[in-house]
C-alpha positions as CSV (number, residue, x, y, z in Angstrom):
1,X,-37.4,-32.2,-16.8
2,X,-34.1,-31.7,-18.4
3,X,-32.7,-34.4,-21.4
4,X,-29.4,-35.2,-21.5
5,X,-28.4,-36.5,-25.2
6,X,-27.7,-40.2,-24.6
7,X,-23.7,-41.5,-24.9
8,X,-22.8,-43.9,-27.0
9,X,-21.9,-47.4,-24.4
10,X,-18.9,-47.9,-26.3
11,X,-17.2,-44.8,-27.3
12,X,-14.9,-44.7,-30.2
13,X,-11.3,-46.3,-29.3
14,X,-8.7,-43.2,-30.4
15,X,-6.7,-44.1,-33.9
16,X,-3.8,-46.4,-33.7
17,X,-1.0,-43.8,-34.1
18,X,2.3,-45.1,-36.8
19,X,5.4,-43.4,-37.0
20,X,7.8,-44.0,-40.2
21,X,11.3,-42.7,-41.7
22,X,11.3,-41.1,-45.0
23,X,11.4,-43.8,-47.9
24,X,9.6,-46.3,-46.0
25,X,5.7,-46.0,-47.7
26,X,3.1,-48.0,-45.4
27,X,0.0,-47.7,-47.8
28,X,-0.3,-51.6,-48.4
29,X,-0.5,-52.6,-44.6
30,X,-2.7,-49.1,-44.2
31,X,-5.1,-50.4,-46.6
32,X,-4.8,-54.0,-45.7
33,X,-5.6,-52.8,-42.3
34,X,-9.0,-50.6,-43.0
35,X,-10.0,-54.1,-44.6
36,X,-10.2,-55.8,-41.5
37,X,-10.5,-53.3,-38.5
38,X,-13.0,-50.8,-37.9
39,X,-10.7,-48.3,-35.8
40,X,-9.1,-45.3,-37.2
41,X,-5.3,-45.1,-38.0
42,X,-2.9,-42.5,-38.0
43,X,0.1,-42.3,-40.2
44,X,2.7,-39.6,-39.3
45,X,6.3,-39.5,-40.7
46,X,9.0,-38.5,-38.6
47,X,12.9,-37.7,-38.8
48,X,14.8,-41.0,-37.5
49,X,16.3,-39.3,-34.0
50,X,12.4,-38.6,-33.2
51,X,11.1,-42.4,-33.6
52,X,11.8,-44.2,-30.8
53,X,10.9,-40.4,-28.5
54,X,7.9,-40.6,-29.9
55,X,7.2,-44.1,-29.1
56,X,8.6,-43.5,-25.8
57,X,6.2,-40.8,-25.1
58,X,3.5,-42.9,-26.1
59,X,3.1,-40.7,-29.1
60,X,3.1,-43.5,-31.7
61,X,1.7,-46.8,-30.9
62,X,4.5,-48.5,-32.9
63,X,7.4,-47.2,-35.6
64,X,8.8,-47.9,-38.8
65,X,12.6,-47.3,-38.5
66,X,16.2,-48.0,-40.1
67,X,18.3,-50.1,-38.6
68,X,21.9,-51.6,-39.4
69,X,21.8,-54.6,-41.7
70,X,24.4,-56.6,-39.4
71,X,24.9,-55.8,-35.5
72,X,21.7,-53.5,-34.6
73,X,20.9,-54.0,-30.4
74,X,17.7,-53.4,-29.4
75,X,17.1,-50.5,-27.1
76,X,15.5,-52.1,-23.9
77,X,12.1,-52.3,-23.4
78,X,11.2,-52.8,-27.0
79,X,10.6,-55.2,-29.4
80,X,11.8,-55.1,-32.7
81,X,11.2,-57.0,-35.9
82,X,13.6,-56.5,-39.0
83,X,11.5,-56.3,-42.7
84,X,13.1,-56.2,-45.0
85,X,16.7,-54.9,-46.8
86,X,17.5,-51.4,-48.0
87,X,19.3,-51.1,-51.6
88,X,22.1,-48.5,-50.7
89,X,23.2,-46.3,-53.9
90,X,25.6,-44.0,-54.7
91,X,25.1,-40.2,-55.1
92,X,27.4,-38.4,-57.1
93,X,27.1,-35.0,-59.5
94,X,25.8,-35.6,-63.1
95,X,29.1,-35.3,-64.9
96,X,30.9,-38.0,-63.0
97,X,32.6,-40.8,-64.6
98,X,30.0,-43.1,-62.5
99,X,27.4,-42.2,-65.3
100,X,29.0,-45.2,-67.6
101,X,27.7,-47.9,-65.2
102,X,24.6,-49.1,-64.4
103,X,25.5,-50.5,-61.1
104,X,29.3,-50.5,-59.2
105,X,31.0,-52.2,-56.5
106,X,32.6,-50.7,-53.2
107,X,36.2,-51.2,-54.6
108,X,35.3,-49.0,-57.5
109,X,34.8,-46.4,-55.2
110,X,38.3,-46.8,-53.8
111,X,40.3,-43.5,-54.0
112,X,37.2,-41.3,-54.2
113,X,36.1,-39.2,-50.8
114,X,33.0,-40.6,-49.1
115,X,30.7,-38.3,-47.3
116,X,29.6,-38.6,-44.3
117,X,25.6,-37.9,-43.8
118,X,26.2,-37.0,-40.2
119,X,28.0,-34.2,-41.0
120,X,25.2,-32.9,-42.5
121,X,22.1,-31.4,-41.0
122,X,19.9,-33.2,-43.9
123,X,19.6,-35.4,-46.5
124,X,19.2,-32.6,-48.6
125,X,22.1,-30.9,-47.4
126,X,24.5,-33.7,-48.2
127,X,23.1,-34.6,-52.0
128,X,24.0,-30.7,-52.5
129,X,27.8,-31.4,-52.1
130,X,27.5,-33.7,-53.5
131,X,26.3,-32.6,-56.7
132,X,29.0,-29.8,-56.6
133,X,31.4,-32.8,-56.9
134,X,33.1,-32.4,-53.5
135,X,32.3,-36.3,-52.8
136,X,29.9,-39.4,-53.2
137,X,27.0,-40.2,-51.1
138,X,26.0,-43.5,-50.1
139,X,22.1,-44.0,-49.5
140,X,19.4,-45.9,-49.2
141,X,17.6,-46.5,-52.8
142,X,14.3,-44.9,-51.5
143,X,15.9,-42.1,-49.9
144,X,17.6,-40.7,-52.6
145,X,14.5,-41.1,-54.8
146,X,12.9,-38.4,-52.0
147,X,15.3,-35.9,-53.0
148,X,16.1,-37.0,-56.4
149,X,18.0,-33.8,-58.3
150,X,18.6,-33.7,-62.0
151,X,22.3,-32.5,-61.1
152,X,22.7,-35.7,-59.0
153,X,23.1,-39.4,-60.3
154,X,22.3,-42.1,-58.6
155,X,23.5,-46.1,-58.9
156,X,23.1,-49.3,-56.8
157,X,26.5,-49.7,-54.7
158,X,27.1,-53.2,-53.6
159,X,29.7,-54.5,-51.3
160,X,28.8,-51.4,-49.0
161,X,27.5,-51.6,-44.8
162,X,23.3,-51.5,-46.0
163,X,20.6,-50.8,-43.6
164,X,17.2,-52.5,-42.9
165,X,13.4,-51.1,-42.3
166,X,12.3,-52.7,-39.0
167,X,9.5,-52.6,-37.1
168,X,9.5,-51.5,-33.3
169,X,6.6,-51.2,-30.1
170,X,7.2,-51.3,-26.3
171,X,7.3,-54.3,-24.5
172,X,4.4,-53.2,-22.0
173,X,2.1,-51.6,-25.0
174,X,-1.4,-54.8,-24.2
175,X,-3.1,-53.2,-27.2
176,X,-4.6,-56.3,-29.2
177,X,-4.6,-53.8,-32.5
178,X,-0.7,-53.3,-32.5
179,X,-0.4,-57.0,-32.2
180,X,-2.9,-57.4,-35.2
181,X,-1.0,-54.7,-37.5
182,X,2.3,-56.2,-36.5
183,X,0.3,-59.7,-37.8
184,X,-0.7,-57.5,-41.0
185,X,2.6,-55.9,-41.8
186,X,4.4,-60.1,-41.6
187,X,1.7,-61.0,-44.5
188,X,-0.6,-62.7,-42.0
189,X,-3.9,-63.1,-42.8
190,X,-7.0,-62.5,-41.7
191,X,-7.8,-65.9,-40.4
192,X,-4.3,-67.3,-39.3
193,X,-4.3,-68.1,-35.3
194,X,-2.0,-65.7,-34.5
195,X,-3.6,-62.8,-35.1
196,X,-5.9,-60.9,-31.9
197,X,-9.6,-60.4,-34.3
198,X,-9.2,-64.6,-34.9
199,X,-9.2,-65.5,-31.6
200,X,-11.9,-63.5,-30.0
201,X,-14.5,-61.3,-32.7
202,X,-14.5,-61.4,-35.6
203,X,-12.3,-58.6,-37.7
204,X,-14.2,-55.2,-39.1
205,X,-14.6,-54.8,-43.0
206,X,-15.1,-51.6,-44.2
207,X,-15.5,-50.6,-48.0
208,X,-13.6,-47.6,-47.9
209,X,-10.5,-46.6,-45.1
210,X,-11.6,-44.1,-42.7
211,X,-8.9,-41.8,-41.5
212,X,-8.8,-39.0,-39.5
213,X,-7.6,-35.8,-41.2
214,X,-4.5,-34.0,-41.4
215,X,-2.9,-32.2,-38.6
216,X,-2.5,-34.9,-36.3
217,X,0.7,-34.8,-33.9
218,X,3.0,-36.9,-32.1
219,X,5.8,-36.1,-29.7
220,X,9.0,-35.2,-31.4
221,X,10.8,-36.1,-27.9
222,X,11.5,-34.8,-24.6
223,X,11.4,-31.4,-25.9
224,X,7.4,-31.8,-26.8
225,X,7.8,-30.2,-29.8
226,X,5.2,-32.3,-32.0
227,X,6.7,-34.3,-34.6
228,X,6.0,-33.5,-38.5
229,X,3.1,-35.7,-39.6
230,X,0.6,-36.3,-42.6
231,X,-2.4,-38.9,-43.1
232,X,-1.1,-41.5,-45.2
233,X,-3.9,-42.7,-48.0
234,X,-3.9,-46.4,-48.3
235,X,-3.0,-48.2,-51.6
236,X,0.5,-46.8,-52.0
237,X,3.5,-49.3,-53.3
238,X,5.7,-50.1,-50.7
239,X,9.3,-49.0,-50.7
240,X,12.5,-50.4,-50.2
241,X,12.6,-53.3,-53.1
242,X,16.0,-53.7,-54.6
243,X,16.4,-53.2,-58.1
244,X,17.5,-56.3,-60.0
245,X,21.3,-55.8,-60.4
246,X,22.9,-55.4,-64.3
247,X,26.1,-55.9,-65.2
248,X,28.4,-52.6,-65.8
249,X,27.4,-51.0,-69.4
250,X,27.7,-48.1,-71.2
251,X,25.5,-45.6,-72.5
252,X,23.9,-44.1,-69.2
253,X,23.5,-40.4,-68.4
């Protein structure tokens, strides 16, 4: 008689797949999560125009993205939780008279030429200009410390539009686990109410996170091309915290 090798009842769920813009660093709610939950997680980073195709496409089970501080609408049929506030800085070459300060308001920046990052095919792309001194750049805080230059100075702006990191899944997506790492990522704990492994069993602890290896893909849109990705490692400090604002001084290269 023939033997079959015996299949496991309960095969492994796939990973929850996570999608995130440049500067926003998820290791905290990674880690946090690999605490609680036995299932796998995928962390891919992704340009901004390939987010919400990706979670469209069912790509990414949810997305880290950058929205407008003030007046962002939500595309329909998803939810969407603002997290926290950027700190927008300005770019500008080394040798510009912005080195004196430590920080500057918008109206200091009256009468110098702004630069648009549209314009621009990367972020890259635009701090180059910038460091050639044909304009300023204004940024998010953890985006210019991605492509930090030594040719290229960098100081908090305030009085400027600033953006936020929010949070985003479709409406129809029933998975329990997004629900629980949308619990994780608003500081809830493991106990509170609200969160899916508290009301029915009990939450998976694992001593070290388990993730599946590099190389895994998610749609970068209608085109299918797959969108850029990497396995994030859990424990890294999360981005985006404002530094605490000084008073204009001199002294600063």
């Amino acid at each position: 008689m023939s033997q079959e090798s015996p299949q496991s009842a309960h095969p492994a769920p796939s990973p929850l797949r996570i999608a995130y813009v440049p500067g926003v660093t998820p290791g905290k709610w990674i880690s946090r999560w690999t605490e609680r939950r036995g299932r796998d997680l995928e962390a891919l980073q992704a340009e901004e125009e390939q987010l919400l195709a990706s979670l469209r496409s069912r790509s990414a089970d949810l997305v880290f993205l950058r929205i407008p501080e003030e007046g962002y609408e939500r595309p329909a049929g998803l939810h969407a939780i603002p997290l926290y506030r950027e700190q927008p800085v300005v770019a500008a070459s080394k040798d510009h008279p912005l080195s004196a300060f430590d920080e500057v308001d918008a109206a200091d920046l009256a009468g110098e030429h702004i630069l648009d990052p549209g314009e621009f095919e990367s972020t890259a792309m635009a701090l180059e200009v910038a460091a050639s001194g044909a304009g300023l750049l204004i940024l998010p805080m953890s985006v210019a410390r991605i492509h930090s230059r030594r040719d290229v100075l960098t100081r908090p702006v305030h009085g400027v539009e600033a953006t936020r990191i929010a949070v985003a899944w479709l409406q129809d997506n029933g998975d329990p686990d997004v629900e629980e790492f949308i619990g994780i990522v608003r500081g809830r704990t493991a106990n509170s109410s609200r969160q899916p492994s508290a009301q029915g069993e009990p939450a998976k602890k694992t001593k070290k996170a388990q993730h599946s290896g590099a190389g895994a893909k998610a749609s970068g849109g209608s085109s299918g091309k797959p969108v850029r990705g990497k396995t994030v490692r859990p424990g890294k400090p999360a981005a985006g915290r404002a530094a605490p604002r000084r008073k204009p001084g001199r002294g600063r290269g």
